[in-house]
N, C-alpha and C positions, 0 to 999 in steps of 0.2 A: 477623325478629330471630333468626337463628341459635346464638345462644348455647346449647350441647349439652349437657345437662344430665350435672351429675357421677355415673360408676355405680361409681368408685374405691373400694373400702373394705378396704385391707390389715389384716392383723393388726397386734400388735407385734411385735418395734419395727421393723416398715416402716412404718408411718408417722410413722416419723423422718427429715427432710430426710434429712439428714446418712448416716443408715444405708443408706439405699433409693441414694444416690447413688455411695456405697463399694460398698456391697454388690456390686452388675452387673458390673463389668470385673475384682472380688479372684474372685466364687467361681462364677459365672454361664458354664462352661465346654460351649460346641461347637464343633462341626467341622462344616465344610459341605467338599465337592469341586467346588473354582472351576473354571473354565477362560479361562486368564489371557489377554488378546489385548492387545499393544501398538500404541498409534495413534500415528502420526507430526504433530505440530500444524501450524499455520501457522507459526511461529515458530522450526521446527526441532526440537522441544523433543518429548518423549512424554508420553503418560497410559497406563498401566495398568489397562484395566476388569479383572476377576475376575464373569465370568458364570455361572450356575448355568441352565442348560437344561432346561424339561420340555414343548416341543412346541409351547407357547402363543401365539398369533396377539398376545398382550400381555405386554407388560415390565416391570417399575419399574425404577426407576434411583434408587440409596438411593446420598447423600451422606453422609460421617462428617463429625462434628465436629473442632476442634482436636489436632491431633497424631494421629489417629487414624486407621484404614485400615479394607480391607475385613474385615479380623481381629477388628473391637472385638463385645465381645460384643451389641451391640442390633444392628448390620452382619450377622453369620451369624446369632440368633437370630428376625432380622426374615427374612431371604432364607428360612431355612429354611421359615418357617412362610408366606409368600408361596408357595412352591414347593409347599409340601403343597395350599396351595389352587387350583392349574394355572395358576398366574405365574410367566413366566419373571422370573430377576432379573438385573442388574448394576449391582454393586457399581463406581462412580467410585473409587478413590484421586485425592487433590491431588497435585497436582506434589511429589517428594519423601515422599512420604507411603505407596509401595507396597513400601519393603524398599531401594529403590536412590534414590539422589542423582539429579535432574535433571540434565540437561544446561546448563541456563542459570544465572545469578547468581537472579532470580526463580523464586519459588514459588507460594504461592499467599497470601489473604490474604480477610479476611472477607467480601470485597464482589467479587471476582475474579469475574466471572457470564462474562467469554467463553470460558471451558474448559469450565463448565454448556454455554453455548450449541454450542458444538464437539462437544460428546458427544451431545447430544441430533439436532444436524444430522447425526452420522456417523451416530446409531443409526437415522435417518428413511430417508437415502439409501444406505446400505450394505445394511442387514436389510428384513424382508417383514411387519414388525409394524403392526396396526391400533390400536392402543391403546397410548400411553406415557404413564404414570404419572411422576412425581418424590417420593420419599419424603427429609426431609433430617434430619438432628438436629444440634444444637446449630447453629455454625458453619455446616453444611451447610444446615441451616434455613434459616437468612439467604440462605444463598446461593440458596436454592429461591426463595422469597418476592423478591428480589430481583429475580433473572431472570423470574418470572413477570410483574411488575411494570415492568419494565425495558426488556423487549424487544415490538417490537411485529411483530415477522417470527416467533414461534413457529412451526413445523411445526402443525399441525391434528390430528397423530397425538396430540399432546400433550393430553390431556384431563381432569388433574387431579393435583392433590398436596395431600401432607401435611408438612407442618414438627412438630416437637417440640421441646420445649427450647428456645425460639429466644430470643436476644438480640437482639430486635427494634431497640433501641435501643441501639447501643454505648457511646456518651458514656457513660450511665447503670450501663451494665451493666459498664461496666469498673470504674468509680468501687466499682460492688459487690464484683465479684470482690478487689478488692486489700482488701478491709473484713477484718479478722483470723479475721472466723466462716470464711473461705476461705482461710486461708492455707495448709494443705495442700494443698489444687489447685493456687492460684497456683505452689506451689514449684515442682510437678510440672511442670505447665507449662513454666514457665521452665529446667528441668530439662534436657526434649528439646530444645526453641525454641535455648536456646545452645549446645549440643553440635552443633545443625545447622549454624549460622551460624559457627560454628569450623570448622567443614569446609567451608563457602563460601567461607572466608576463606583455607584452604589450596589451595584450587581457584583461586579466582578473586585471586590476589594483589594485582591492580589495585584490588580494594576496596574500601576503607578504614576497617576493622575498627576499633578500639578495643577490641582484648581483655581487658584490665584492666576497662575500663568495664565490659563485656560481662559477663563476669565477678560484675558487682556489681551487676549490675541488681535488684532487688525489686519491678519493677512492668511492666507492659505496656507503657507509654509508652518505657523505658529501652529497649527493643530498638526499639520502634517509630522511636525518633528516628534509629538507628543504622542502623537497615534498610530497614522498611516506607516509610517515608518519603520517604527518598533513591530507593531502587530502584524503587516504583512513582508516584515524583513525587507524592507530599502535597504541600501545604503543612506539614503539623504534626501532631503525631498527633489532635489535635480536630478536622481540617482531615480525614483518614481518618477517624474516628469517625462525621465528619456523612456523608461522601459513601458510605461503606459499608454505612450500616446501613437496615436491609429496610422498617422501617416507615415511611417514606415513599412506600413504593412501593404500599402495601396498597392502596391507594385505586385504583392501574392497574392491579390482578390482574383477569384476567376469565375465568382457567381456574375451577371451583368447586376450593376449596381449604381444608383445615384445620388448624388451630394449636395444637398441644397443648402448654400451658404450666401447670407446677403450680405451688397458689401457695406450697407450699412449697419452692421450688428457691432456693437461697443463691444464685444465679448473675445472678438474674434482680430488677429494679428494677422499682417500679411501674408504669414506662413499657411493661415488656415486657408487658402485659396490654391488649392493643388493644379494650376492651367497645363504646367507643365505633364502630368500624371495623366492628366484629360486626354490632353491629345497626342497621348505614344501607348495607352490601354486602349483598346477597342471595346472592353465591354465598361470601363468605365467613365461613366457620363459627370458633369459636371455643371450646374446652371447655379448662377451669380448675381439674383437680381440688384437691381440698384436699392430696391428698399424693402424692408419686413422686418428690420429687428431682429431680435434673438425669438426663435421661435414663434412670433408674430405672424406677420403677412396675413395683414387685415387689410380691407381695402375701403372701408366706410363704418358707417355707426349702424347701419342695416344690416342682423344677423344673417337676415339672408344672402349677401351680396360678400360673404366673407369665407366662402369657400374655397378660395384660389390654391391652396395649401392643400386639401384635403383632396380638391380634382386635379391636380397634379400629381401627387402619389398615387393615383387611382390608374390616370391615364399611363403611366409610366408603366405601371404592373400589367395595364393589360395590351401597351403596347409593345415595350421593350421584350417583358419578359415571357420567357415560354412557359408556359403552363400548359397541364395535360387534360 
């Protein structure tokens, strides 16, 4: 029964959803020195990893969530404190997601797990590492937990991950996010989301935008129907919701693996809390603090004191999981 008992106890007012989720990307400011390497895909297309090197026979490979890159502040604040501990890191950007536009009309999308799988095969057969790790948040959660789930050709170097924040469940989780307690994310969101697909649309003229629409969208589905849909062949945006979302897969992970979902993140439905999955998987783990927000889990206004996030994925890799 894995379920990881909560050690979370922030002050005030971090443990206020809402504050602890604001809080990390307004005032939560470092700097890591990447070292950028662009990979050419199957598809013609590139990914930009952003690596941090210290020697290490092992890796992680941390995925950002929505809109996000290797910039966001849980992205350097995790590498960094990986690095202090003798892991190497690299930070995935999505497609579009590292500073520069894509090459293709497609980017990337909650369930996308073969550019996970592409990275993880280049990082097996290119580099000399014994141990690769998957660290993912939000978004990139899903996508971890997915490909874990998903794929039955893993590499064997691959020998554990962590998800956080995950929206295990999309259907649900979208339904949440559009709920008013969220409508500042949402806006933001939708903010980047259209500004990008305006610029697909001046790119790719063949199309077939609906900028007006686009424009006016107020919800996830509005772009989905316009974009995701079309471009990576849904049926519907419920029709993506079902086929993209990770918890179906939890049941085929058989890396040992852990989910950190708090139960106060506005983001997240009660579907996103798998107890059930927890304790009938053995290697997969589940901890549910009472408070962190959507990828938060700050626990004071002293950067120092704001680690709990970061020594918990640490702790987890080197005690759960087997490395060589």
């Amino acid at each position: 029964m894995p379920i990881l008992e909560n050690t979370f106890t922030p002050s005030f007012p971090f443990n206020i959803g809402h504050f602890n989720t604001i809080y990390r990307p307004l005032f939560v400011k470092d700097t890591i020195n990447y070292q950028r390497k662009r990979i050419t895909t199957w598809d013609h297309d590139f990914l930009d990893l952003d690596f941090s090197f210290t020697g290490s026979t092992s890796i992680v490979v941390l995925i950002h969530g929505l809109e996000g890159s290797s910039q966001s502040s849980y992205m350097v604040t995790t590498s960094k404190k990986l690095n202090d501990e003798g892991f190497d890191t690299v930070c995935m950007n999505l497609r579009g997601c590292s500073g520069e536009d894509n090459l293709l009309l497609g980017t990337y999308h909650s369930g996308k797990t073969d550019d996970v799988d592409f990275v993880i095969n280049h990082l097996n057969n290119q580099y000399n590492y014994q141990n690769i790790i998957i660290v993912g948040f939000s978004l990139g959660g899903n996508l971890t937990l997915k490909y874990l789930g998903e794929y039955n050709n893993i590499p064997s170097l691959v020998k554990g991950a962590v998800a956080v924040s995950v929206p295990i469940d999309l259907t649900t989780s979208q339904a949440e996010l559009c709920k008013l307690k969220n409508k500042i994310y949402l806006t933001e969101f939708l903010k980047t989301m259209k500004t990008k697909l305006l610029q697909k649309a001046e790119k790719f003229p063949e199309f077939q935008l609906d900028k007006k629409l686009l424009l006016k969208a107020t919800r996830f589905r509005h772009i989905e129907k316009q974009y995701t849909v079309p471009v990576f062949g849904f049926e519907s945006s419920e029709d993506y919701w079902i086929k993209a979302s990770s918890k179906p897969y939890i049941p085929n992970i058989k890396h040992t693996t852990l989910l950190i979902n708090a139960l106060d993140d506005s983001f997240l439905s009660k579907e996103c809390y798998p107890y059930d999955e927890a304790q009938n998987i053995a290697n997969f783990y589940l901890l549910t603090p009472d408070y962190g927000g959507h990828v938060g889990f700050l626990s004071s206004f002293s950067n120092a004191e704001n680690t709990w996030l970061e020594e918990k994925i640490i702790h987890f890799i080197k005690d759960k999981v087997e490395l060589c």
